[in-house]
C-alpha positions in Angstrom: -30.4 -1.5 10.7 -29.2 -3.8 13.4 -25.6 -3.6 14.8 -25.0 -7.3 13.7 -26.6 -5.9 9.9 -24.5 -3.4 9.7 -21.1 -5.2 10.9 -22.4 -7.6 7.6 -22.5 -4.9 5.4 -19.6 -3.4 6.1 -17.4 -6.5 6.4 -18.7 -7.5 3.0 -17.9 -4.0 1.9 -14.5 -4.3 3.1 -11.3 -4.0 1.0 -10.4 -6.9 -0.4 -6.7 -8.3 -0.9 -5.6 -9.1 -4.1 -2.2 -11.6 -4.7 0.1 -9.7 -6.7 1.8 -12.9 -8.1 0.0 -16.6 -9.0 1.2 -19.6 -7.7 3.4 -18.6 -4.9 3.4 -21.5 -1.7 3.8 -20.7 1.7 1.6 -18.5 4.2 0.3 -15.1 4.7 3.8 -13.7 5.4 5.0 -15.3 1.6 2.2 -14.0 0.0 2.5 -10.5 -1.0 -0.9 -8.7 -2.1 -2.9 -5.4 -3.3 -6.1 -4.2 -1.3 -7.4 -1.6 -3.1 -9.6 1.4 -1.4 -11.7 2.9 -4.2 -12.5 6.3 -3.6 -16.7 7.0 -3.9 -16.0 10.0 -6.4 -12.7 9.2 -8.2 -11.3 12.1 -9.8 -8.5 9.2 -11.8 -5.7 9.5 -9.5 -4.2 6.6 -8.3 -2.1 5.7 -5.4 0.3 2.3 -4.6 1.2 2.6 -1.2 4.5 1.2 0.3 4.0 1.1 4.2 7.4 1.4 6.1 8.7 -1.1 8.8 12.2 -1.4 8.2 11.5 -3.7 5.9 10.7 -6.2 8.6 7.0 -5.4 9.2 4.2 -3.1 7.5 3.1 0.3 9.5 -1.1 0.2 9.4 -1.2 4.0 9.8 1.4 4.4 6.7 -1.2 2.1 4.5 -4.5 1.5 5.5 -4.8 5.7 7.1 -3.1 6.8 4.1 -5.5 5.4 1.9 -8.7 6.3 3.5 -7.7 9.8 3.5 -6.9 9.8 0.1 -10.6 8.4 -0.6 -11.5 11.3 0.8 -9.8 13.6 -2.3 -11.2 11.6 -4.9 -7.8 9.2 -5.2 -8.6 5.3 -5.4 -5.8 3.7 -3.4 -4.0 0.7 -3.2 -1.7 -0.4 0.1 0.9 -3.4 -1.0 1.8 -6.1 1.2 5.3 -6.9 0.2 7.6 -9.6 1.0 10.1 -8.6 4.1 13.5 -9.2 5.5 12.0 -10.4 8.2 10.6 -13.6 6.4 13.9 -14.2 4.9 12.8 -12.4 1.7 16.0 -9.8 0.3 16.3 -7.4 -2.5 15.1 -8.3 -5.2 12.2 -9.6 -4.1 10.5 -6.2 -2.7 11.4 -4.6 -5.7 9.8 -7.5 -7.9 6.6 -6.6 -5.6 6.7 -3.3 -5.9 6.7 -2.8 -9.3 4.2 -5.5 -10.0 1.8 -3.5 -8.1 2.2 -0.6 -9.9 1.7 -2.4 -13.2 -1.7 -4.4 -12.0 -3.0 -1.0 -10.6 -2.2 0.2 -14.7 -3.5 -3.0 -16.2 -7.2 -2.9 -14.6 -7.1 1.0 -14.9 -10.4 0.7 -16.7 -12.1 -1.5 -14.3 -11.2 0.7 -11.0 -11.8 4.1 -13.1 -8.2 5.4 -12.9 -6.6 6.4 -15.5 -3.4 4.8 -16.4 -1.0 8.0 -16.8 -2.1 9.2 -13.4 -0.9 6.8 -11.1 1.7 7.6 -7.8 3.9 5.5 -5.8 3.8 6.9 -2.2 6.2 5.3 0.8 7.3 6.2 4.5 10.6 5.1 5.8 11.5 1.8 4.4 8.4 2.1 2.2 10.3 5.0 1.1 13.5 3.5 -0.3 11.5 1.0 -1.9 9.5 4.0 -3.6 12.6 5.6 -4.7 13.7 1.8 -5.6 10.9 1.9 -7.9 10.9 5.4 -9.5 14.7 4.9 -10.2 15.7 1.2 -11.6 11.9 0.4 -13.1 12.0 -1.3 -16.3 8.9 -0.5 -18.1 6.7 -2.4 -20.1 8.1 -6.3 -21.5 5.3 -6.6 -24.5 6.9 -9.8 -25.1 5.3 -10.9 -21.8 2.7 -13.2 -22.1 1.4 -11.8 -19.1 -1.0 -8.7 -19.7 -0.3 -7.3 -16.6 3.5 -7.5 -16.8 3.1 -5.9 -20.4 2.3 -2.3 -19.1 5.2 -0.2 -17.2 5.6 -0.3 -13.7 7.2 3.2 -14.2 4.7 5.5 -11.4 3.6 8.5 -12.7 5.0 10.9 -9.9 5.8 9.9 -5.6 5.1 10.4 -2.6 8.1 10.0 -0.4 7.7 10.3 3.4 10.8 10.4 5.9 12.2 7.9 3.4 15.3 5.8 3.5 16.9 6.4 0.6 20.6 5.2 0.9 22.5 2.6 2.0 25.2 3.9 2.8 27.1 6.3 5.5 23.5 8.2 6.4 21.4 4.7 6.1 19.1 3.2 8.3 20.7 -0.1 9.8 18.0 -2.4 10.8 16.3 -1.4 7.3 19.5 -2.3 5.2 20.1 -5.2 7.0 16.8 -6.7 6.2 16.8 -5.6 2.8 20.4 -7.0 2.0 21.3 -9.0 4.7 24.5 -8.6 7.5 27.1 -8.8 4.9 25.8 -7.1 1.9 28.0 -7.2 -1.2 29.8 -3.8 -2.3 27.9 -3.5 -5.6 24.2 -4.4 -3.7 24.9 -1.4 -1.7 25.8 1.1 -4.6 22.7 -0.3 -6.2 20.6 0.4 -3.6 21.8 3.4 -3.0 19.2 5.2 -5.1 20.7 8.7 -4.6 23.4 7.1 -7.0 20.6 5.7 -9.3 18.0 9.0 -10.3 18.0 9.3 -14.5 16.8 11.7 -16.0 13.3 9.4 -16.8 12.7 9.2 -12.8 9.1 10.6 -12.1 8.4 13.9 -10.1 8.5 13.6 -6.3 7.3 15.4 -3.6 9.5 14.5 -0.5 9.4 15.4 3.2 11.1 14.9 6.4 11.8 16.4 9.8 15.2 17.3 10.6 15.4 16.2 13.8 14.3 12.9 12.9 16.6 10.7 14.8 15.9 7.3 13.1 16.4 8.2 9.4 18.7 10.9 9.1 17.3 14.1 7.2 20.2 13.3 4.8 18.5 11.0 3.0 16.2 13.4 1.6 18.4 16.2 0.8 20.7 13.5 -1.0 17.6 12.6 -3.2 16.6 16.1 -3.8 19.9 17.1 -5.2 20.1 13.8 -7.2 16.7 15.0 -9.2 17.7 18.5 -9.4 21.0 17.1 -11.2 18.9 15.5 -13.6 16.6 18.0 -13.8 13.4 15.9 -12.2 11.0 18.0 -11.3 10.7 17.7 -7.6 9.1 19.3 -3.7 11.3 19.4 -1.1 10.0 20.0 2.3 12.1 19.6 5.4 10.2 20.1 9.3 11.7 21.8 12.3 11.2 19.4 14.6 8.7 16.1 14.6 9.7 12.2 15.2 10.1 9.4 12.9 6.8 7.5 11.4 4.5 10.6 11.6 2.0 9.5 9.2 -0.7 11.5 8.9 -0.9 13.0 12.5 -4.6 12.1 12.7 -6.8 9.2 11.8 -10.2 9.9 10.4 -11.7 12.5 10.0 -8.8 13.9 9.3 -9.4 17.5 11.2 -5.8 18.0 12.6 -3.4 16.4 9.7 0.1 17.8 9.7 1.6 20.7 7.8 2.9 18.3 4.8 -0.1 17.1 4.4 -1.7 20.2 2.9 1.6 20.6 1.1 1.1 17.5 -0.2 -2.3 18.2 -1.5 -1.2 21.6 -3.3 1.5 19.9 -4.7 -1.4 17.2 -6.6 -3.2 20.0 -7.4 -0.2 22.0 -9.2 0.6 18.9 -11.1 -3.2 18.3 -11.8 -3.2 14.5 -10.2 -5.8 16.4 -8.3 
């Protein structure tokens, strides 16, 4: 095979994006999509990834790195571009593209061989509040829809949440609420969003991590979500890192030799559960 044959193959092969919603005008940055990466051997398992970026960009290593080393478990995954602050796009529009993720991803179970109670939401930093945005105010299916899609739940199965932002208040990250909720958020916006105020006792199982010296997202935020589930009694993993700065990822791109501590906590944590 020629090197120009095989750049064909594998851009043909390539992920392709989906649009998560019909109809919407405007460019790339308006249009808010779903690539999936199938894995070769799926064992079922699905993941929607939520890239961080402070809500004003999308983190590659946080999508596109997570996925392919979840291919490499067995776990099809699916990296969402959703709208940003940054494109003058506020809560809740992330939300609304969050959760239709995780209900297409259900809705063509079949057709990507995952099966449609095994399917996780997984976020970093600002991808991480909008996984626990998720996980906590989802609204299930609307049978009345008359779109298929939007009649299955867009309630995950269990998450992933990595160095997440999780409040929006004292302990928050700034530039991530401001482009969320804008410069002057109303008083009731930032309660909402304040999802350590919103677990119930329906909010899926997590597996959480952070490092506590992180000095962009204050450890805080996770050990204000962890107690929230073990309030309500949500089965949760709480693992908190010596030392280690914000927007780790993976540690490693492929092949994935040298990945960090959580993520082999990670791993025995699917397999406890059986998503693996």
């Amino acid at each position: 095979m020629t090197v120009l044959t095989a750049l064909l193959v594998a851009s043909v092969m390539a992920p392709q994006a989906i649009p998560l919603w019909k109809d919407l005008k405007g460019g790339p940055a308006d249009t808010p999509t779903l690539t999936p990466f199938l894995a070769e051997k799926p064992n079922g398992t699905a993941m929607v990834i939520l890239p961080g970026g402070g809500y004003g960009g999308l983190a590659d290593h946080e999508g596109k790195g997570y996925a392919e080393f979840l291919n490499t478990l067995g776990i099809s995954a699916f990296v969402v571009k959703y709208r940003l602050g940054s494109a003058g796009y506020r809560h809740p529009v992330e939300f609304n593209d969050a959760a239709r993720a995780v209900r297409m991803v259900r809705a063509s179970a079949s057709e990507w061989h995952v099966k449609p109670n095994q399917i996780g939401l997984m976020g970093s930093s600002a991808g991480g509040h909008l996984c626990s945005t998720v996980i906590t105010h989802f609204e299930g299916a609307k049978p009345a829809s008359s779109d298929p899609i939007e009649q299955v739940s867009d309630r995950p199965d269990f998450a992933v949440l990595c160095y997440p932002v999780i409040t929006m208040g004292k302990f928050t990250h700034q530039g991530s609420k401001e482009n969320l909720l804008g410069k002057d958020p109303k008083p009731y916006l930032v309660t909402l969003l304040s999802n350590e105020k919103q677990v119930k006792a329906t909010t899926p199982p997590c597996f959480i991590w952070h490092t506590v010296d992180d000095d962009a997202v204050p450890v805080e935020n996770s050990i204000m979500f962890a107690q929230a589930l073990r309030d309500r009694k949500v089965p949760f993993e709480l693992h908190l890192y010596q030392t280690g700065r914000h927007g780790l990822g993976l540690g490693d791109g492929p092949p994935f030799e040298r990945v960090l501590p959580w993520v082999h906590d990670m791993v025995a944590w699917l397999k406890t559960n059986h998503w693996l």
